[in-house]
C-alpha positions, 0 to 999 in steps of 0.5 A, a space after each residue: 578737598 584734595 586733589 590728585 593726578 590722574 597718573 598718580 592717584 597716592 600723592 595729594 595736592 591742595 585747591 591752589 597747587 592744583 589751579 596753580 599748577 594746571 598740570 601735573 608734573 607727571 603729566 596728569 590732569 588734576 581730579 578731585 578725590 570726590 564730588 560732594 553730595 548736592 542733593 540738598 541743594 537740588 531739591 531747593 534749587 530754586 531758592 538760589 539765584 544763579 550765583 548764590 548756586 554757583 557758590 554753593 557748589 564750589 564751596 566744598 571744591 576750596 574749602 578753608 583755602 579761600 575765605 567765604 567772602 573772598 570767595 563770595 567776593 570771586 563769584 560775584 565777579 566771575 557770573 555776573 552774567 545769566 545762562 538763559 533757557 529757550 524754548 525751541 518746541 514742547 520738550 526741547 530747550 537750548 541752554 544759552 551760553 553766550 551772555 559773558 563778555 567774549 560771548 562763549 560759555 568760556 567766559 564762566 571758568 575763564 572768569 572763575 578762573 583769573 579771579 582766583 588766580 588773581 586772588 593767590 597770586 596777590 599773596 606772592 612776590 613772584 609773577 605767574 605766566 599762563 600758557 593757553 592753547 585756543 581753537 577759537 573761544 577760550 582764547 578771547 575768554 582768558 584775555 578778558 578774564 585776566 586783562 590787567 590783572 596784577 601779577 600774572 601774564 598771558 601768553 595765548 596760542 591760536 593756529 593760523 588762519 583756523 579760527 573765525 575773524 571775529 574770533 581771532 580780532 577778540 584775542 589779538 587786540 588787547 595789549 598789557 597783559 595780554 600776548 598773542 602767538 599765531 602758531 604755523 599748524 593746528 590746535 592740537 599744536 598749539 595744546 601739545 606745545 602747552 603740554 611740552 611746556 609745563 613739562 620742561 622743568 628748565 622753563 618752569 623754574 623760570 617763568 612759574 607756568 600755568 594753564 588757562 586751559 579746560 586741563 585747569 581744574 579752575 576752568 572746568 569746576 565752574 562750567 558745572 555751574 550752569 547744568 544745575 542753572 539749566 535744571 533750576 529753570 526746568 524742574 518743573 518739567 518732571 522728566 528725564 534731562 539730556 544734555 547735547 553737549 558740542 564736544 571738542 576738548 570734552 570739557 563742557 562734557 566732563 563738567 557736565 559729569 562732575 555735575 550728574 556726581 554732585 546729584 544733578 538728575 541727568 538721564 544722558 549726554 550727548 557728545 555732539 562731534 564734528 567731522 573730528 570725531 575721536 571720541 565718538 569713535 571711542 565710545 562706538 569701537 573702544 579705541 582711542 586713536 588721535 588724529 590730526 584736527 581738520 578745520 570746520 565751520 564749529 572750530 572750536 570743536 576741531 579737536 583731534 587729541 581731546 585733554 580732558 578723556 582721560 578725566 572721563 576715563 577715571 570717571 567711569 573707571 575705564 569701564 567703556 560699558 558703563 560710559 555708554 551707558 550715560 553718554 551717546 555720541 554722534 559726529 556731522 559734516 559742515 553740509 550737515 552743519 549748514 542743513 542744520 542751521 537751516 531746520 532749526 530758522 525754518 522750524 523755530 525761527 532760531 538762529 543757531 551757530 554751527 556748534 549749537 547746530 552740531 548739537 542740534 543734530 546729534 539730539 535728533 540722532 539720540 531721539 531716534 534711539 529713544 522716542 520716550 516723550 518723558 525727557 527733555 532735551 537741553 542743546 548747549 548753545 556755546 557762542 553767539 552766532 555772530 561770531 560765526 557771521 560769515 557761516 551764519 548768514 551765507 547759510 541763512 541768507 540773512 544779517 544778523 545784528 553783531 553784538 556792541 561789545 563784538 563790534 567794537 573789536 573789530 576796528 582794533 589793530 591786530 597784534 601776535 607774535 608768528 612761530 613755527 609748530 616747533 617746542 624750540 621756538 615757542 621755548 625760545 621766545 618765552 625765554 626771552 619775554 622772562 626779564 
């Protein structure tokens, strides 16, 4: 399997120059040259326990690059956690993907991805230094995934006072490895001084930059892993599947599609939004028009310039027409997140959290313009809802029970390191990091 840009499809890369890379120097996002039938595998996806799945979908994306055990070795470590199925009502389900240390769905790519890094970077004599941009969940799941791992450094951008305690108290407490930077602005900030920083040929020479990001081939391919997990436990429902993804980056969505390519039979997505609402706006009027991020109660979806469109938009070769064929997309307010947190208690005796809640929402939108009782509806539930405690409970009027593994971050010391939004400062302080 090769790879290429999406701003160059001529020049190919291998498996580890992609993940090594994380960004093209162009500027593009890596893609594969094809997703690989996994057709067969469907129609005996029952035989396979949820790793053995996962190892098996990857297998053609790597190749000869990473030996069969060493790559069985990975998987073995990365899902070492299930993604389990709830059932809401007849034919709605919620795909819980908050099991993993960090408690997000992050933690499935973040895992595959250090253990992979890990595993090529033990072959060089040099250090590999990653960049990651967080609005919440991927900054906790990088940290645990890469904590002491040999070689590779983690430098882990968060906006100030724009992520939930909980979540900032898991991704500033760790040491060794691990460093935290409060940026002075928004998530968007934080990715577009990733993005600055893979393209200045003068640090990369020094540091051999990386991203931990859903640009990373390595973080998206394995979030894949878990539509066909899903499907393994629902087959026997015999209808049409549609995925409610919360959408923010668009990486959960695009895994989602790189998974209905390998032959996962998925009817539809949806592109659940919050009030940052850009690529809903995309589908309904066919303009791409990134605004700043506005902070809601489902931060990890405040996203005002979403990476991972442009590998939607090479997926349906900018053919708007066909993405909404495929892909709905419906955007609520944090009153609706609260109304809808509630529905899902009341009605189900469920607690949600708010981007589980924005799917929720989004899924009765897309029932109303189609009232087939042939489909099942699948929410991603994408972080527990005790890392939204605060939200949660004020909107239930309820305690809910905080995790241990949550629980005992909360003690700790926090520890970042405060920069301005300015490329100049981040620039200055990594260059001081590089003995």
């Amino acid at each position: 399997m090769k790879y290429y840009s999406t701003k160059n499809r001529q020049q190919a890369f291998s498996f580890k120059e992609a993940v090594m890379q994380g960004l093209a120097a162009d500027g593009g996002l890596f893609m594969p040259e094809y997703f690989p039938s996994q057709t067969k595998l469907v129609s005996n996806i029952s035989q396979y326990s949820f790793a053995e799945l996962s190892l098996e979908i990857i297998k053609p994306f790597i190749g000869m690059e990473i030996s069969f055990n060493d790559l069985h070795r990975i998987i073995n470590e990365a899902i070492s956690f299930p993604a389990l199925i709830s059932r809401l009502a007849k034919n709605l389900f919620v795909l819980e993907l908050h099991h993993g240390p960090t408690l997000a769905f992050k933690d499935f790519g973040a895992r595959f991805m250090a253990k992979t890094m890990g595993f090529f970077t033990a072959s060089e004599n040099k250090s590999l230094n990653i960049l990651v941009a967080t609005s919440g969940d991927t900054g906790s799941a990088v940290a645990n995934g890469f904590y002491d791992t040999t070689g590779i450094n983690v430098y882990i951008l968060y906006p100030s006072g724009k992520v939930s305690f909980i979540q900032e108290q898991q991704l500033t407490t760790l040491d060794k490895n691990i460093t935290a930077i409060e940026i002075d602005g928004t998530f968007d900030d934080c990715q577009r001084l990733v993005k600055q920083a893979f393209l200045d040929k003068e640090l990369n020479i020094k540091m051999n930059l990386s991203s931990a990001n859903s640009i990373n081939i390595s973080r998206l391919l394995p979030q894949s892993f878990y539509y066909f997990e899903a499907y393994k436990q629902l087959k026997n429902m015999q209808e049409e599947f549609v995925f409610s993804v919360p959408s923010g980056n668009l990486g959960n969505l695009t895994a989602g599609i790189f998974a209905k390519r390998m032959g996962l039979p998925v009817k539809n997505f949806i592109a659940a939004t919050n009030s940052n609402d850009v690529f809903t706006q995309y589908l309904l009027n066919g303009d791409f028009l990134p605004r700043k991020s506005t902070q809601t109660y489902s931060n990890a979806m405040d996203v005002g310039d979403p990476s991972n469109l442009v590998r939607i938009d090479k997926l349906y070769n900018y053919e708007l027409n066909e993405m909404r064929e495929e892909i709905y997309s419906f955007s609520f307010n944090d009153a609706d997140t609260i109304s809808s947190m509630k529905e899902v208690y009341e009605k189900f005796n469920y607690i949600i959290d708010p981007h589980g809640a924005v799917g929720y929402l989004a899924y009765k939108s897309f029932t109303g313009l189609d009232n087939s009782e042939k489909q099942t509806g699948i929410i991603l539930e994408t972080a527990h809802p005790a890392k939204f405690q605060d939200v949660v409970e004020k909107a239930l009027n309820i305690k809910i029970d905080v995790p241990q593994r949550l629980a005992e971050c909360l003690t700790k010391n926090k520890s970042t390191i405060k920069l301005s939004a300015e490329y100049k400062s981040l620039k200055e302080f990594l260059w001081s990091r590089n003995y």
